[in-house]
Every structure is written in C-alpha cells, then in structure tokens.
C-alpha positions in Angstrom: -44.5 180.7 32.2 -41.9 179.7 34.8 -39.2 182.5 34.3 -37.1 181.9 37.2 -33.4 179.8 36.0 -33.0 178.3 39.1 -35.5 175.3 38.6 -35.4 173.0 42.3 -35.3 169.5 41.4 -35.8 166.7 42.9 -35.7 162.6 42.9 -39.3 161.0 43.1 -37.9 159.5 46.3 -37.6 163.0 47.9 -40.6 163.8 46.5 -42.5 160.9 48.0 -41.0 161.7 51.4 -42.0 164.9 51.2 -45.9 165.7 50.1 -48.3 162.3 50.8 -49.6 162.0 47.3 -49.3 160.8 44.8 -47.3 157.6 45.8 -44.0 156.6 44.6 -46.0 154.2 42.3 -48.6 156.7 41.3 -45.6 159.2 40.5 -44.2 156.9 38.3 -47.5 156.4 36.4 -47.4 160.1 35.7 -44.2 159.8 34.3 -45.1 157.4 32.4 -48.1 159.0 31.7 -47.0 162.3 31.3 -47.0 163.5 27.7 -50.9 162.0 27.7 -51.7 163.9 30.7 -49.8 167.1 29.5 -47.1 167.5 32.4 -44.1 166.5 30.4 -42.9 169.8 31.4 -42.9 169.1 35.1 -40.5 166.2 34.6 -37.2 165.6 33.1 -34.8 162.2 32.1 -31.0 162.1 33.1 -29.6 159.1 31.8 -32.2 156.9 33.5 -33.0 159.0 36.4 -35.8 161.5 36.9 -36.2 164.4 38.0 -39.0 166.1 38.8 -39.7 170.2 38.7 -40.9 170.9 42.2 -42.5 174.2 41.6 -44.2 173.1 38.2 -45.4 169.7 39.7 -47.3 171.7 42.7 -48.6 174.4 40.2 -49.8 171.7 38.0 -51.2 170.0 41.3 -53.3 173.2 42.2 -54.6 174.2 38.8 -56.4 170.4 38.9 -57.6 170.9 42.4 -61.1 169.8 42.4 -60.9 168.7 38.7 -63.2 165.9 37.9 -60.7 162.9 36.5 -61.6 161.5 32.9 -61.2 158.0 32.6 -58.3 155.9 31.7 -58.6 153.7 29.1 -56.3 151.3 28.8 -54.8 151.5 24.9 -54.0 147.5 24.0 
C-alpha cells in the first residue's frame, strides 16, 4: 500500500513521451480497460482528463514483468 500523499501525476501524453510502452493508444486501452485488468487504482478521471499515478503504473508494470498475457475476448 502506497502511503506516501504526494502521488506524481501525470497526462498520458507525458507519459507517452516519457517510457516507450505502452503507446498512447495502448494506454488508452488500459484505461478503458482498467477495472477488467485490475489497475483502476493507477489511474484517475478529472472532468474528462486523466491522469495517471506514475509510481503505481511502474509498480504495476514490474509486478507483470514476464507475466504470460491471458487472452482478450472481445465481450459483444
């Protein structure tokens, strides 16, 4: 559990011109995606922006590291 106050976050266009992956597009398919793939906490909505929690986003990033992918399947 994250205990520090001072969360850092940033736009997924800082984001993207920062780290080389996920792209901008693939970032916003985790959003969307988020609550399904269980990092809703990583991310949070202001008005229509969001913002993404740096430190969580990497941690979640790392925990996954060689983390087979299961299949998406597409819900009609």
């Amino acid at each position: 559990m994250d205990n520090n106050p001072l969360k850092h976050f940033i736009t997924v266009e800082e984001y993207c011109g920062r780290y080389p992956w996920p792209s901008e597009a693939g970032m916003r398919w985790l959003i969307f995606n988020a609550k399904q793939k269980g990092i809703s906490n990583c991310f949070i909505r202001v008005s229509r922006r969001v913002l993404i929690d740096e430190q969580a986003f990497l941690r979640w990033l790392e925990e996954h590291r060689g983390v087979a992918a299961t299949p998406y399947k597409h819900q009609a």
